[in-house]
Structures are given as C-alpha cells and as structure tokens.
N, C-alpha and C positions, 0 to 999 in steps of 0.2 A: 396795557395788556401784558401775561406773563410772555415773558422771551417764548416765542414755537419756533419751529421751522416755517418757510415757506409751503412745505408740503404738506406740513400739521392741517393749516388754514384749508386748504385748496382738497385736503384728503375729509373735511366735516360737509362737504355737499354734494359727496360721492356715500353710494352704498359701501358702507364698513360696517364692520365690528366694533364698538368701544369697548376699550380696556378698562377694567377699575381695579383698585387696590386699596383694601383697608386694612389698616398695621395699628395691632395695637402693642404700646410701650409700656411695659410694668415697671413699678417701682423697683423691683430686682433686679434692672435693666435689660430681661429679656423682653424681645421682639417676635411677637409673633401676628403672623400674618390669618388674617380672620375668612373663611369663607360669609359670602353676604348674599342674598338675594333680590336686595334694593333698598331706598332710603335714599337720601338726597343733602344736599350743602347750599344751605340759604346763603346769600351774599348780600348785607345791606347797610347801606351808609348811610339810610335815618336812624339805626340802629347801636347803643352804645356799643356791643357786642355784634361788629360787624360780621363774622363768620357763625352758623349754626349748626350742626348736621343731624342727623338722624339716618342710622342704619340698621337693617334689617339681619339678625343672621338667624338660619334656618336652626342650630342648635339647642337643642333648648339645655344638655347638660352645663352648656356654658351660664345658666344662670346663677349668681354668687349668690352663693346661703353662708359663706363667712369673710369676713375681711380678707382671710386671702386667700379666696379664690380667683380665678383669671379675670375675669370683667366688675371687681368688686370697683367703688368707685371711691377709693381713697388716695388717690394719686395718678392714677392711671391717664394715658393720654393717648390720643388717634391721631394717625396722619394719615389721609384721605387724599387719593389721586386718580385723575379718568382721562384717557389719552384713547388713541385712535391705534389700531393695528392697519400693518398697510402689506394685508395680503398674506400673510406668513407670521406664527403666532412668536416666533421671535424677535420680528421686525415692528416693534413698537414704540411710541412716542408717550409719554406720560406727563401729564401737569398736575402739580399739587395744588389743593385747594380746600388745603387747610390744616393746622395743627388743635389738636380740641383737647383740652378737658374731659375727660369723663365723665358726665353727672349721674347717669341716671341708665340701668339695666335692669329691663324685666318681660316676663312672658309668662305662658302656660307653662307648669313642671312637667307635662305630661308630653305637648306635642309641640310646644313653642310655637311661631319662632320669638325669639329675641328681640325685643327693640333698643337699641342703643341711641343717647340723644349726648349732646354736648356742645359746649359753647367753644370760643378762641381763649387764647390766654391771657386774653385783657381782665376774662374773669376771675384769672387767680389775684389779679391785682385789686379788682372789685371787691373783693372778698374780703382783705387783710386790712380792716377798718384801722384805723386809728385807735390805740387805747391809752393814748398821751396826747397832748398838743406837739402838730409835727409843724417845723416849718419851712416852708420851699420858696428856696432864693436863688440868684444868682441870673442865669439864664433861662432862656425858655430850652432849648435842650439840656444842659445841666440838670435844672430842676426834674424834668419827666424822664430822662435817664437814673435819674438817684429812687425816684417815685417808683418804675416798673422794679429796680433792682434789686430794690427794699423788699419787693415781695419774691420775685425769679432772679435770682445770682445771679447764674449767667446768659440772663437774656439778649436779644442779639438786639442794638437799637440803630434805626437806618435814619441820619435827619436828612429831608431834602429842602432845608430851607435853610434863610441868611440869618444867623443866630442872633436872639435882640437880650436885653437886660429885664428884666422884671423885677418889681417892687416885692418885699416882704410877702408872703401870701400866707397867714395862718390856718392852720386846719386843723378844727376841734376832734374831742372824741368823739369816736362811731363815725367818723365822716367816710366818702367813699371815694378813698383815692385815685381811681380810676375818672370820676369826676371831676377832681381836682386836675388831674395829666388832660383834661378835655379840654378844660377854664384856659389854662397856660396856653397850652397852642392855639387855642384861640386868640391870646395877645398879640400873637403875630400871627396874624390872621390866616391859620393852617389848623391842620384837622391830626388828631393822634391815631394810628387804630393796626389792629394786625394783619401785616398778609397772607400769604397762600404757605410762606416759607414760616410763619412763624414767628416774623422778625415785626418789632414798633419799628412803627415808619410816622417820621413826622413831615407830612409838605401840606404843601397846597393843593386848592381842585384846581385842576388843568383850567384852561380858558378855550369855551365851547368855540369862540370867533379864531383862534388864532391855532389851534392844536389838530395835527393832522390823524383823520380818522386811521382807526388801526384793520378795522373790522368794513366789508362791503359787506349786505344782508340785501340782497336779492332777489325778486320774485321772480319769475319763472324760471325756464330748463336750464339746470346747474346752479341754479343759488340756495341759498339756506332760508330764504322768506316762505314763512306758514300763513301771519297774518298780522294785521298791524290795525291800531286807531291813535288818533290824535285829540287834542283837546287842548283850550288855551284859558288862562284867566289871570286875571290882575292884582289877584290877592296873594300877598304874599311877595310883591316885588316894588321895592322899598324903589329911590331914586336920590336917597341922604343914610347918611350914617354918623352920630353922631357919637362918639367914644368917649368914654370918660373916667376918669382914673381918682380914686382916693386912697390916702393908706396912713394912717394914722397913727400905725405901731414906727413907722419910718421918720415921722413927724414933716413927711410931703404934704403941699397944701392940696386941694382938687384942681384937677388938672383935664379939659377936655378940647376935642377937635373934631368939628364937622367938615367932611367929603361929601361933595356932592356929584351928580351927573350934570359936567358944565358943559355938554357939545351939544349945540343949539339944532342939530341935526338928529341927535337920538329921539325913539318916540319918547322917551325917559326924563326928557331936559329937566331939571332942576327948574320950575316955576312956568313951564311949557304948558301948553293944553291937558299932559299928564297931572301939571298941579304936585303940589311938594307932599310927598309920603317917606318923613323919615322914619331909620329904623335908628335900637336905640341899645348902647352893648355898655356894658363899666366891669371893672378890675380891678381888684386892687395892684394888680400885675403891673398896672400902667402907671409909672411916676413922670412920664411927663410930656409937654405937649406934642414933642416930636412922636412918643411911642403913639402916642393916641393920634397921630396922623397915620402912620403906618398900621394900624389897627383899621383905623377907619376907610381908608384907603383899597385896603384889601378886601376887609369884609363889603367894600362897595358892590366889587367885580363878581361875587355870586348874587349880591343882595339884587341887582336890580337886572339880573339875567330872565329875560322871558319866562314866565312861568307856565309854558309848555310842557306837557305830558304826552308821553307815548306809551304805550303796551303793544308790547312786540311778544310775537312767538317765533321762532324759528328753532332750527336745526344747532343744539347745544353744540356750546362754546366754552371749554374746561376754563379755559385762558384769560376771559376777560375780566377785567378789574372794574370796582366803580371807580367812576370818572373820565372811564374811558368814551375818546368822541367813535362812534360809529356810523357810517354812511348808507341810509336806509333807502332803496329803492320797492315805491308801491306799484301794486299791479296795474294801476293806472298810467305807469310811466314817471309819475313825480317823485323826487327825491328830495330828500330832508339829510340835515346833520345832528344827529342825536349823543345827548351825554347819559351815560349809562347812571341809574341810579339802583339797581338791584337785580338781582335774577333768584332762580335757583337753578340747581344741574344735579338732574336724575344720574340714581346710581345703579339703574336696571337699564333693559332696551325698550325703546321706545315712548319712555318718560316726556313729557312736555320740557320746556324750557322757555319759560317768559322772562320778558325781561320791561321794568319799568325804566323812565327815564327823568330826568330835572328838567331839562331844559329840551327844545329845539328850534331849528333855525331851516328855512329853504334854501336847498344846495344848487347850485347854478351847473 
C-alpha cells in the first residue's frame, strides 16, 4: 500500500470530503491544474498497462482542434491524486494514483464536458517497436532498465528483487518492448509494471500466507465494508512448474527444471489426491539449470495459490496497491485474508469502489 498516515486510514470510514487533483503536464513544461467533475483510475494487474484513467472536465473550450492546444495528445501527461481532507480544506492528505499519458480528448464543442482517457507510462514503452533487431542481455534489471530508458531518458526504475543473469534474448522488428520488459522479469520470477509515483518497479507478488495485511475492511459501525462475495475453483492452480530455457544464438544447450508442491500436508501435494497439474513457462532468458530452478520455484508460489476470488465494495481506498494482503471482515462475523487483484477509485463523490481479488485464505 502507498505510505498514509495512520489518520489517512482511520479518516476513509469516517464522513469526509475527498480530495482530487488532476495536473496536467505539457510538453512546454507547464503545469496546469484541470477543473474535473469525475472519472476514475483503473488499477489492474491482469492488465499489461497496469494503470488506466478517465476524467471528466466540465470545459468543453478545452477541447484541442490543433496540436497545440492544452489537452492536445501529443506528449502531454496527468498526474492523478485523491486524498481525504480532515475537516479544514487546508488540512489534507493526498495519494497519487497515477502518472498517464495522454491519449485521447474529446466532447461536445457546444456544451461539453470533456472526456480525458489515458494509460501509464508503460505505454510509451509499448509503443516504440523495434525498427532493427534489438538485443537484451546481461541481467534481468540491466536488461528492463536499458528497455524502459530506450524509450523515457529519464525514467525513475525501482528493482525489488535479487538480480539474476539472463541468456541472449533477441527481439525482431515491430516487436513490443514492453512485452519483452514482461518475459525478463518473469525469468526471475517477478512482474515489471508502473506505480502511482510513475516509477518501474521490478518485484515480486507478496506471499498471501506470510505478508501482513495492510488494510482491515469491516462491516458494520465504523468500518468501510459495503459488501463482499466469494468463490473458489481449481482451474487455474497448477501444483508443478516446470521451466525451461533454450538459446541458441548463445550456443547454450536446453536447459530445464521442475519444482514441485513437496509438503505432503498441502491440499496441493505433488501426486496427492489433488494429482499432478503442471504449469509450463521457457525463455530463452534462462541459460541454465539453476536459473530455471529459480524461475521455477518462484513461479510455483503464485502458481499453485488457492484460486479464490473475492469482489469486495467498500469505502475507497486511494492507497492500495495490487498485491496488497487485506483483512476482510463479513457481516456474518467471518473473516478471510484477501490479495488485492484490481480496483478502480472514483474521482467524484460517491463513486463505488470494487475491488477484485486472486487469492484468499480463512483468517483465524
């Protein structure tokens, strides 16, 4: 979850005001702050372009009829923020929740309003295909730091993980870099994608058994619980993984390694009553049998995580991230521990706020 205050938290299941802020940043380096009157910031990590938004602004003179005009979409970029005021409109707290691209502005010329849509900056990377064969070597951060920089100078890159070596990885023309920055960190079994601040971040998903929820979601008097369902099924959660690496411009032979669920106590076990369901991942990233344990290994720990779903509503939360664990109490008294898999966060009052999830587990 983004850094709050303790007061931030404890002030979203009290009657307030939220705050929003949408800035948009011209190519000519001014800044200017937009009047809006709603629109919203998708959050989604099935998502290559984990950030979304769409906002609404009441003006309709703002709509571009030439390259440069104010909201024209050739470079332009938003940064989107919604925070809680606590009582006094100069005593407030803000969380960003998102740096976007530009894409797309249009309305009525007559009475508007405005609609503004835009992705994260994963898309400018997206975007800047290949028009040579490019090739990315070295490490898995090396490699996705030279990848995002090739297309944004100076973008900010966060790794949270143990840096591994990767094989030769070739990428033709028209290819889509941003796909390739996906491949890599998946070698080490980590996820690439932008966060709230704008910055690549390379880690891992949290682990749903061992990671301390950030968020309690409540129902009844003073919590932020609207309404919640559950659902469980079996597809989709592997209990093997087996990884496998060729590369051929390297002149490395194939190389691969299965990880399995060996604890004869999981429902999961590896040849147990669950019966073997492996999953099956290759790279040419991988040159050798240890990388492809660590690949395999890693990608075990989501692979074979309960295939639990939630859909939750409650009372928006600017702050949370996916992957975040969450501590869900239902009106019945039972609690669960939930891993966040998506939201979105209205930028009006009164907006809904769902949030889907990957995994969950019964909280004691």
């Amino acid at each position: 979850m983004y850094p709050v205050s303790d007061r931030f938290l404890a002030r979203l299941a009290e009657s307030h005001t939220p705050e929003t802020r949408v800035q948009l940043f011209l190519t000519t380096g001014d800044v200017v702050d937009l009047d809006h009157t709603g629109g919203s910031v998708t959050v989604d990590r099935g998502q290559a372009h984990r950030r979304t938004c769409t906002v609404t602004v009441p003006d309709p003179a703002l709509i571009p009829r030439t390259p440069t005009d104010q909201l024209a979409t050739y470079g332009a970029r938003l940064r989107i923020s919604r925070g809680v005021e606590y009582g006094h409109p100069t005593d407030t707290e803000l969380v960003p929740l998102g740096v976007f691209r530009l894409d797309s502005a249009e309305g009525d010329l007559a009475e508007g309003p405005v609609t503004l849509q835009g992705k994260d900056l994963s898309a400018v990377v997206a975007d800047d295909k290949f028009t040579t064969r490019y090739l990315a070597s070295g490490s898995v951060i090396t490699a996705i730091t030279n990848l995002v920089r090739r297309s944004i100078l100076d973008a900010d890159i966060l790794p949270l993980i143990d840096d591994v070596n990767i094989g030769s990885r070739w990428c033709d023309v028209e290819a889509d870099p941003w796909a390739v920055c996906m491949e890599i960190a998946a070698a080490a079994g980590a996820e690439v994608y932008c966060n709230a601040d704008g910055v690549f971040v390379i880690s891992t998903l949290p682990d749903l058994l061992t990671t301390e929820p950030v968020w309690s979601v409540e129902a009844g008097e003073g919590g932020v619980y609207v309404s919640g369902s559950r659902g469980m099924t079996s597809d989709g959660v592997h209990n093997g993984v087996l990884a496998r690496g060729e590369n051929a411009s390297d002149g490395i032979p194939p190389v691969q390694a299965l990880a399995v669920d060996d604890d004869p106590g999981s429902p999961t076990y590896w040849g147990g009553p669950y019966g073997r369901r492996p999953l099956f991942y290759s790279s040419s990233t991988l040159t050798s049998t240890m990388a492809c344990q660590n690949a395999a290994r890693v990608k075990l720990i989501e692979a074979k995580a309960p295939n639990s779903s939630g859909d939750l509503a409650a009372l928006p939360n600017p702050a949370l991230e996916p992957g975040d664990v969450i501590r869900v109490t239902h009106e019945d008294g039972s609690r669960e521990l939930h891993q966040v898999a998506s939201f979105s966060v209205p930028l009006d009052l009164g907006g809904d706020f769902p949030v889907a999830t990957i995994s969950a587990k019964e909280d004691a």
